[in-house]
C-alpha positions in Angstrom: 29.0 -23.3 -10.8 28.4 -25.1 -7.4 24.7 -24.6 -6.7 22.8 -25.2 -3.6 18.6 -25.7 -4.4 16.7 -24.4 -1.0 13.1 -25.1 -1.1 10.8 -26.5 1.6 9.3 -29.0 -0.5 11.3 -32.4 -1.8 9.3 -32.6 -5.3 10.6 -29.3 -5.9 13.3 -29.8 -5.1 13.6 -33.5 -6.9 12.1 -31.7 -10.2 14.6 -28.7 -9.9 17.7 -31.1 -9.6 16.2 -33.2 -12.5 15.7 -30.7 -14.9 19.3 -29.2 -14.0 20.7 -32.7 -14.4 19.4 -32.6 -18.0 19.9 -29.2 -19.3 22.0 -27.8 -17.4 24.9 -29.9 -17.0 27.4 -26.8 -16.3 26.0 -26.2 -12.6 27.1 -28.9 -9.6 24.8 -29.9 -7.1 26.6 -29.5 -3.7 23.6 -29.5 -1.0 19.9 -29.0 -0.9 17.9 -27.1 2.1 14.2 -27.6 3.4 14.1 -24.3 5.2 15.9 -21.4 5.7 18.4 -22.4 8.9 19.2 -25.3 7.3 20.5 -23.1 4.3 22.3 -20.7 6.3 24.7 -23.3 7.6 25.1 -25.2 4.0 25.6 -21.7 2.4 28.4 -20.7 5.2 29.9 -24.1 4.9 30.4 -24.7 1.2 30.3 -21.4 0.2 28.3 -21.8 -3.3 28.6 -19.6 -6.4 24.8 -20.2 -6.6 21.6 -20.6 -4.6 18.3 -21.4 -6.0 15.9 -20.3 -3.1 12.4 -20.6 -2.5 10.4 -17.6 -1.1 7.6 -19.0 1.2 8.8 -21.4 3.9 7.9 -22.3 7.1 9.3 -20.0 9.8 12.1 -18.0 7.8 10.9 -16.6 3.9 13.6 -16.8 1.2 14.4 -13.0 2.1 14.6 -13.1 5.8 16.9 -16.4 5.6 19.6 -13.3 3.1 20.0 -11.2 5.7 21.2 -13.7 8.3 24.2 -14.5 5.8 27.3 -12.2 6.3 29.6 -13.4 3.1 26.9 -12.9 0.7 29.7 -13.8 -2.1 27.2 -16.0 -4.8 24.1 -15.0 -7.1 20.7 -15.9 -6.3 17.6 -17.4 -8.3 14.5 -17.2 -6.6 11.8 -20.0 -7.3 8.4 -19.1 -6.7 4.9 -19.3 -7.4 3.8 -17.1 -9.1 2.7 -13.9 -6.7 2.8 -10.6 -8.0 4.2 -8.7 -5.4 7.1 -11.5 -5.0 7.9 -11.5 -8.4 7.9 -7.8 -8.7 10.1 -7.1 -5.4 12.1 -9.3 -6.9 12.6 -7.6 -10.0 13.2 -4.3 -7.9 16.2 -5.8 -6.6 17.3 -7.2 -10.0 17.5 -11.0 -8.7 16.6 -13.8 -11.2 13.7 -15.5 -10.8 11.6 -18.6 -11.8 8.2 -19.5 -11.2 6.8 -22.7 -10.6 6.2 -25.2 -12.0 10.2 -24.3 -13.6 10.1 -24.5 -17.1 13.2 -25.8 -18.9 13.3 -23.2 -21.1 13.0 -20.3 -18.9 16.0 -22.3 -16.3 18.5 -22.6 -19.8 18.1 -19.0 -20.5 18.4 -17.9 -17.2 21.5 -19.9 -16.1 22.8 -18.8 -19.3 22.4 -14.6 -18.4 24.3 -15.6 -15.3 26.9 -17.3 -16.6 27.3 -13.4 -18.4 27.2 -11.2 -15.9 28.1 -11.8 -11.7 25.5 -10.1 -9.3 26.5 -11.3 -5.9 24.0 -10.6 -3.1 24.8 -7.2 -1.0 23.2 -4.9 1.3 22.2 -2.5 -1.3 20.0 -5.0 -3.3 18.5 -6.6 -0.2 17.4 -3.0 1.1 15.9 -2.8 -2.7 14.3 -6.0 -2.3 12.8 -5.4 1.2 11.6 -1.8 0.2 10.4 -1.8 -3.5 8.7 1.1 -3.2 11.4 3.7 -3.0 14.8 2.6 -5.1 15.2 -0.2 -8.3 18.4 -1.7 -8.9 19.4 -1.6 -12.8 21.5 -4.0 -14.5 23.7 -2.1 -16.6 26.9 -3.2 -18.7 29.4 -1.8 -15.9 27.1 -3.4 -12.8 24.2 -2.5 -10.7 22.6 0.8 -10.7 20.5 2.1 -7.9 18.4 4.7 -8.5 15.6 6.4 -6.5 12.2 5.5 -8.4 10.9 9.5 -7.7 14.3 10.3 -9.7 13.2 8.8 -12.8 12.1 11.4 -15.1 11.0 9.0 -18.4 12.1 6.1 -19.6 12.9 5.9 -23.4 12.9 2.8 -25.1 15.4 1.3 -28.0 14.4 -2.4 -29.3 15.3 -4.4 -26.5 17.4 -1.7 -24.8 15.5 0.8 -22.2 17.4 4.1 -21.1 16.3 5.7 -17.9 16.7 9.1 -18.0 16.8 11.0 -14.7 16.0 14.8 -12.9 19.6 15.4 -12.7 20.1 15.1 -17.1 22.1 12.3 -16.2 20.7 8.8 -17.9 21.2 4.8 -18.0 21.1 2.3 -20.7 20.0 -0.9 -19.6 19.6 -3.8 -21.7 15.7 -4.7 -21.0 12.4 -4.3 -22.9 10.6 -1.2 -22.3 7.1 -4.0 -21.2 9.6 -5.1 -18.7 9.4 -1.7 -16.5 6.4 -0.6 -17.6 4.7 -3.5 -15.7 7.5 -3.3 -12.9 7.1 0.8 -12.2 3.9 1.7 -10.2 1.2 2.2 -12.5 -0.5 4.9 -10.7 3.3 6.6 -10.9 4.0 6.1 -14.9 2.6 6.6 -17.8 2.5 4.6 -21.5 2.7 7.7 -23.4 4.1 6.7 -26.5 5.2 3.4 -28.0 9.1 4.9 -27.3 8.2 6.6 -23.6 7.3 5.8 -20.1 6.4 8.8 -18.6 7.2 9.8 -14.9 3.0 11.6 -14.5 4.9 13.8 -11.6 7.3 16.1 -13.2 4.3 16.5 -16.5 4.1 20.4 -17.0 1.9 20.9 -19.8 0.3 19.0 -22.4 0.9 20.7 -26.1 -2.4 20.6 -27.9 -0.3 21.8 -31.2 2.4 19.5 -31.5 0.5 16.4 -29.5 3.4 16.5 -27.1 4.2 16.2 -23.5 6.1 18.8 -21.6 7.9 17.9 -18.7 8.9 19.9 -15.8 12.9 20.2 -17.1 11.9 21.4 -20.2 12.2 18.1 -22.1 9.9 17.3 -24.8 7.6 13.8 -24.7 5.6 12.2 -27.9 1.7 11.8 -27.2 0.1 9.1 -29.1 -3.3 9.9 -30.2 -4.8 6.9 -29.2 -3.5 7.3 -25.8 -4.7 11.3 -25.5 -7.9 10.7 -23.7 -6.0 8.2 -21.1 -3.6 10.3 -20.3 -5.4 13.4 -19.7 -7.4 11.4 -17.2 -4.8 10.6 -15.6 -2.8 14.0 -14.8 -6.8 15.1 -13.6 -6.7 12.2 -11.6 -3.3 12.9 -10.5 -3.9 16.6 -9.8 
């Protein structure tokens, strides 16, 4: 893959090409960026497969410097330090991502979930990216899924799989730990319920003292766990 590193500081972007160099012989270095103009013209003149990008630098962030390319035809790995909000617009969007200091780990098994699935940038996932708040972008076996966050009913978890299910009956599969969304969905939004269930604390009807279940407003049944009764009854008060 021929992989351009953009990031306003030369140690990172000396350790990045080092650590690439040694365990990651499969991607070709073919430019490196301090800044975001700079980028735009290597990116529209060699026309990468990859771009590691930095968020913060001077006078153009990572995602401003997206939206002034038109052939958005390569996948993206944002570095960053770590910054929650970042990180977790980021993850709306479903981009890769590495924080900093990169650890070599972390860069072998990320190259190696790209090399599996090809997520080029588009206007859908930079609208996700610039406005977390309302849609998430799923990676699912046949591509990106975008979805309205409000839609989300409950989330249902399955080992390392998570299925979304959503107002409309209709559901997604997607192959990423339940922990993964529950610290990506608003927590003021969703609820823990249940080891197996993320709850959408909106569309909660009733709460089922006899059976220790959740109701939910389409009918659909929701496991309680004991431990988290007393949580989540604060919550739907709170809520109400």
């Amino acid at each position: 893959m021929n992989t351009i590193i953009v990031d306003d500081e030369l140690q990172g972007r000396n350790a990045l090409k080092a650590k690439i160099a040694m365990y990651c012989p499969n991607l070709r270095i073919i430019g490196e960026a301090e800044n975001g103009h700079q980028s735009i013209h290597l990116i529209n003149s060699l026309r990468p497969d990859l771009v590691f990008l930095d968020i913060e630098m001077p006078g153009m962030t990572g995602f401003e410097m997206l939206n002034h390319i038109k052939d958005r035809n390569f996948q993206v790995v944002f570095t960053t330090a770590y910054d929650h909000y970042a990180v977790k617009a980021i993850r709306y969007a479903a981009f890769d991502y590495l924080l900093k200091p990169i650890d070599a780990e972390e860069l072998i098994h990320c190259v190696q979930k790209l090399e599996s699935s090809k997520y080029p940038v588009n206007d859908d996932r930079l609208q996700v990216l610039q406005n977390k708040s309302n849609k998430l972008a799923l990676a699912t076996s046949e591509g990106l899924y975008f979805c309205i966050v409000d839609d989300i009913e409950y989330l249902e978890a399955d080992s390392n799989y998570t299925t979304f299910h959503f107002l409309d009956k209709s559901k997604q599969l997607v192959s990423r730990t339940m922990k993964d969304f529950e610290e990506l969905l608003p927590e003021d939004k969703f609820f823990r319920s249940h080891h197996s269930y993320l709850v959408n604390i909106k569309y909660v009807k009733k709460y089922l003292r006899n059976t220790g279940q959740i109701e939910l407003s389409t009918g659909r049944l929701i496991d309680l766990s004991r431990r988290k009764k007393e949580e989540f009854l604060k919550k739907v008060l709170n809520e109400g």
